[in-house]
C-alpha positions as CSV (number, residue, x, y, z in Angstrom):
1,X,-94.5,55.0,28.2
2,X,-91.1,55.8,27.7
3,X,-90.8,58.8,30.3
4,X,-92.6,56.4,32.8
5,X,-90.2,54.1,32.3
6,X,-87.1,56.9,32.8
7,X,-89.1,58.0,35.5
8,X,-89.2,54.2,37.5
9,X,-85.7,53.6,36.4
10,X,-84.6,56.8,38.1
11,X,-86.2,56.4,41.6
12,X,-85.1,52.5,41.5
13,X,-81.4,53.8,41.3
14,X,-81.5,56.5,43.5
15,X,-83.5,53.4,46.0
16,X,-80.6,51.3,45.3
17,X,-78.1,54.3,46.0
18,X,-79.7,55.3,49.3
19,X,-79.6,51.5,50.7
20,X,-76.0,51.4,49.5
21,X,-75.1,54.1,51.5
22,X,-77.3,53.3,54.6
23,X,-75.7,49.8,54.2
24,X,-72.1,51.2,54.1
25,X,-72.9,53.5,56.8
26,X,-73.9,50.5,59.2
27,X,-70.9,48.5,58.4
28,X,-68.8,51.3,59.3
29,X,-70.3,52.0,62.8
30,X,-69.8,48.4,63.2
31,X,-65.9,48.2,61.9
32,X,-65.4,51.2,64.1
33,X,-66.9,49.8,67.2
34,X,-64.8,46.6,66.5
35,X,-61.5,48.2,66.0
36,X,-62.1,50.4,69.7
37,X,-61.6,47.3,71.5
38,X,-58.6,45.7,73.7
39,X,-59.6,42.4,72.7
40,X,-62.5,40.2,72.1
41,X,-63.9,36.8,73.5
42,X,-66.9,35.2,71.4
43,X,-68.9,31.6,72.7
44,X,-70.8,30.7,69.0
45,X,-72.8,28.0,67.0
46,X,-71.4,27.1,63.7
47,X,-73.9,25.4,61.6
48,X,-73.3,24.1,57.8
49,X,-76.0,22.8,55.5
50,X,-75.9,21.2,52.0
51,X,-79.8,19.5,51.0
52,X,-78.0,18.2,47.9
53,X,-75.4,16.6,49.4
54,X,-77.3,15.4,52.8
55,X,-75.2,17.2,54.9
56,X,-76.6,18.9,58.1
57,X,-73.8,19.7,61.2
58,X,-73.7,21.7,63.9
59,X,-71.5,22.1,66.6
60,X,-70.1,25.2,68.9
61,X,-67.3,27.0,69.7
62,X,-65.1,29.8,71.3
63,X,-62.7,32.3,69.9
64,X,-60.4,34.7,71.9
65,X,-59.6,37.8,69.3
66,X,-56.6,40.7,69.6
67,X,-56.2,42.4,66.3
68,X,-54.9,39.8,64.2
69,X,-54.1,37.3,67.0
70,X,-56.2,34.7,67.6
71,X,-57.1,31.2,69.6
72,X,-59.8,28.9,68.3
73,X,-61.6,26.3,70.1
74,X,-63.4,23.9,67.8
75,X,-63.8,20.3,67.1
76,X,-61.7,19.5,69.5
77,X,-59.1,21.3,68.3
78,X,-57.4,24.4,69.2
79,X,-56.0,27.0,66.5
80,X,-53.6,29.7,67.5
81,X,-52.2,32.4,65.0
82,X,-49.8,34.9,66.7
83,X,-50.0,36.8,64.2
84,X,-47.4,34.9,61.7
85,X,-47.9,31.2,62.2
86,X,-50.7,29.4,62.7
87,X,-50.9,26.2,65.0
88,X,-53.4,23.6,64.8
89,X,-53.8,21.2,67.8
90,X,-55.3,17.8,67.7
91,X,-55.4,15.9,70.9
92,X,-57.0,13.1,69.3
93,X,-54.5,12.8,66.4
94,X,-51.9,13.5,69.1
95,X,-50.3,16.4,66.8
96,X,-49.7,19.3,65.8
97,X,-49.9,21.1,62.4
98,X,-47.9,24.7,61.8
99,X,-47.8,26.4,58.8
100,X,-47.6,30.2,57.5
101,X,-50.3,32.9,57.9
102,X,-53.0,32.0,54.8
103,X,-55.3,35.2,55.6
104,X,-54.3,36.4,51.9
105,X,-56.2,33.8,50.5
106,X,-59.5,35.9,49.8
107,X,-62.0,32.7,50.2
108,X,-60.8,32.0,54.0
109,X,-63.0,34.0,56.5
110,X,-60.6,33.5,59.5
111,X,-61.7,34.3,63.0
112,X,-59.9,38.1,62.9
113,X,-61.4,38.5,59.5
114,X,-64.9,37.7,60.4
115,X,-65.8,41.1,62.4
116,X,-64.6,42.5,58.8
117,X,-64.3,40.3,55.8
118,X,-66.5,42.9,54.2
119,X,-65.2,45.9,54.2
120,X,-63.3,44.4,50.8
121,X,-64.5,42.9,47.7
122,X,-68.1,42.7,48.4
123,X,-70.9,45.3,47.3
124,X,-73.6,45.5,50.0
125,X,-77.4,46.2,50.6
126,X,-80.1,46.7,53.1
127,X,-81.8,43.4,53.6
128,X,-84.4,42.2,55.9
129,X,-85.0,43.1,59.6
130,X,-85.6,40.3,62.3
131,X,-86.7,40.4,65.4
132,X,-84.8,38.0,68.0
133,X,-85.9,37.7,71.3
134,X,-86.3,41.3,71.7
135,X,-83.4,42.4,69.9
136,X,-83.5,44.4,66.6
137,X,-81.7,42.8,64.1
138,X,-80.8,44.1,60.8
139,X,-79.1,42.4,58.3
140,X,-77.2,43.7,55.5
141,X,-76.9,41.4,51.8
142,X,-73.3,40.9,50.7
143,X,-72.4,40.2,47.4
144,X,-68.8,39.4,45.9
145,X,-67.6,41.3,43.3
146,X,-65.1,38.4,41.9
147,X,-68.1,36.6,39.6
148,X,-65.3,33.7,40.1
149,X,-66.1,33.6,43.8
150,X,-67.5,30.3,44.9
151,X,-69.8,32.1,47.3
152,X,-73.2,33.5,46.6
153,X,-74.1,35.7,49.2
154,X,-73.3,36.8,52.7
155,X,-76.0,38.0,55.3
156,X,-75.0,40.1,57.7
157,X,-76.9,40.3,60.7
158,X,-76.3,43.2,63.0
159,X,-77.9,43.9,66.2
160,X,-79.1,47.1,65.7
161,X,-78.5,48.9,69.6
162,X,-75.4,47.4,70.2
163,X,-74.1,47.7,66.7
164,X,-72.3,44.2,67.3
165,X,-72.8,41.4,64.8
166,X,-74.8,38.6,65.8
167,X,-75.2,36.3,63.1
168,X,-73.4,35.4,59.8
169,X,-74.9,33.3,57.0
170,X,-72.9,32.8,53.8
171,X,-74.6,30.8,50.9
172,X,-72.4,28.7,48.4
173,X,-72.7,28.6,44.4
174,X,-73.2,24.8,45.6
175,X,-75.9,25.1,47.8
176,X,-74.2,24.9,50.7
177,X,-75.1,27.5,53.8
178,X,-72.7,28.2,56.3
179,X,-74.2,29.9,59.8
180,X,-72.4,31.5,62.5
181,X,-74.3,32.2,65.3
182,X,-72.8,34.3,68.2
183,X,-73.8,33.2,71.6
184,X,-71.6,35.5,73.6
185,X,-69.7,38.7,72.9
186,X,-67.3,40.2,75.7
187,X,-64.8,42.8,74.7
188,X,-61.8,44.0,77.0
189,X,-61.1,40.9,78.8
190,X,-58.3,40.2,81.5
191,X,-56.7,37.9,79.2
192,X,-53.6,35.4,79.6
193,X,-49.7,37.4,77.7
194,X,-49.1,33.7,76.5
195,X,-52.8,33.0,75.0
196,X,-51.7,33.3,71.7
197,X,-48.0,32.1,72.3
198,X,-47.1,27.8,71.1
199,X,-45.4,26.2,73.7
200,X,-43.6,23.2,72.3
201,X,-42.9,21.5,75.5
202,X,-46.1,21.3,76.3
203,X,-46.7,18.9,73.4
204,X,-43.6,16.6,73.6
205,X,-45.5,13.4,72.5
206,X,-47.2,15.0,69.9
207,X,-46.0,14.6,66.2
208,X,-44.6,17.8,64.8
209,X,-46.3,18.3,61.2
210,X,-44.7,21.5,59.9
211,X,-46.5,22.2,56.4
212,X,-43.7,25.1,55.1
């Protein structure tokens, strides 16, 4: 009984090792096919989920990505981060929030960090593969390695020809499920020199809410 149980123990880590490392391999081919690009422009669907609480949105969005530079559309509202200060426009609050770059903070997944959140602080897994319209889609199972980390689990899901992501789900400790759904990917753009630059004259009438 003993030696069988040696025995199961031993292939179910050398299972575990070999999805690990498949896993790992994966992410890699992904971070490297990421990083070879000028820039990036991605249309998505952000949906978020809590049963519990009775909360069920969805909306859409657009992000325009150059190594840490970025330019969010969402909710109405437009974030820019050049890199060292992010801006936060509101047209319908009429104003405009700046504050330092928070990116440190290990919880926020901001748009530059989404294409590779993982590749700290998370121990990953093979997961499920999906078929989408045609497309192969493999997903990859996240999990954090802080047991203080309000988060669960994060599914990867990568589309296995192109080897871009197309789909991230992240679970909560609170129930809550947070998807981002890409719509779009276009890489190498013709893009605008002042895209992720804050002009201030442009938003004379706004009110000026600098945070730091």
């Amino acid at each position: 009984m003993m030696k069988k149980i040696i025995i199961a123990l031993v292939l179910l880590i050398s299972f575990s090792t070999v999805a690990q490392n498949s896993a790992k391999n994966l992410l890699n081919e992904v971070s490297a096919k990421i990083k070879s690009y000028e820039n990036i422009s991605i249309d998505f669907k952000y949906a978020l989920k809590n049963t519990s609480e009775n909360i069920d949105q969805e909306t859409r969005g657009d992000v325009v990505m150059q190594g840490e530079k970025y330019r969010l559309n969402i909710l109405g509202a437009t974030r820019i981060f050049d890199g060292k200060t992010l801006y936060t426009i509101s047209p319908d609050d009429e104003e405009v929030t700046i504050s330092s770059d928070n990116s440190e903070d290990e919880s926020t997944i901001t748009p530059s960090k989404m294409l590779s959140f993982y590749e700290d602080g998370y121990t990953y897994t093979m997961d499920i593969v999906q078929n989408v319209n045609g497309r192969k889609i493999q997903y990859v199972k996240l999990s954090p390695i802080d047991t203080n980390s309000e988060i669960k689990q994060v599914l990867l899901g990568i589309d296995a020809q192109t080897k871009h992501i197309y789909n991230l789900i992240e679970v909560g400790k609170n129930g809550t499920k947070t998807t981002l759904t890409v719509n779009s990917f276009k890489t190498n753009e013709p893009i605008s020199k002042s895209l992720f630059t804050f002009d201030e004259n442009k938003y004379k009438d706004y009110y000026i809410n600098k945070l730091d």
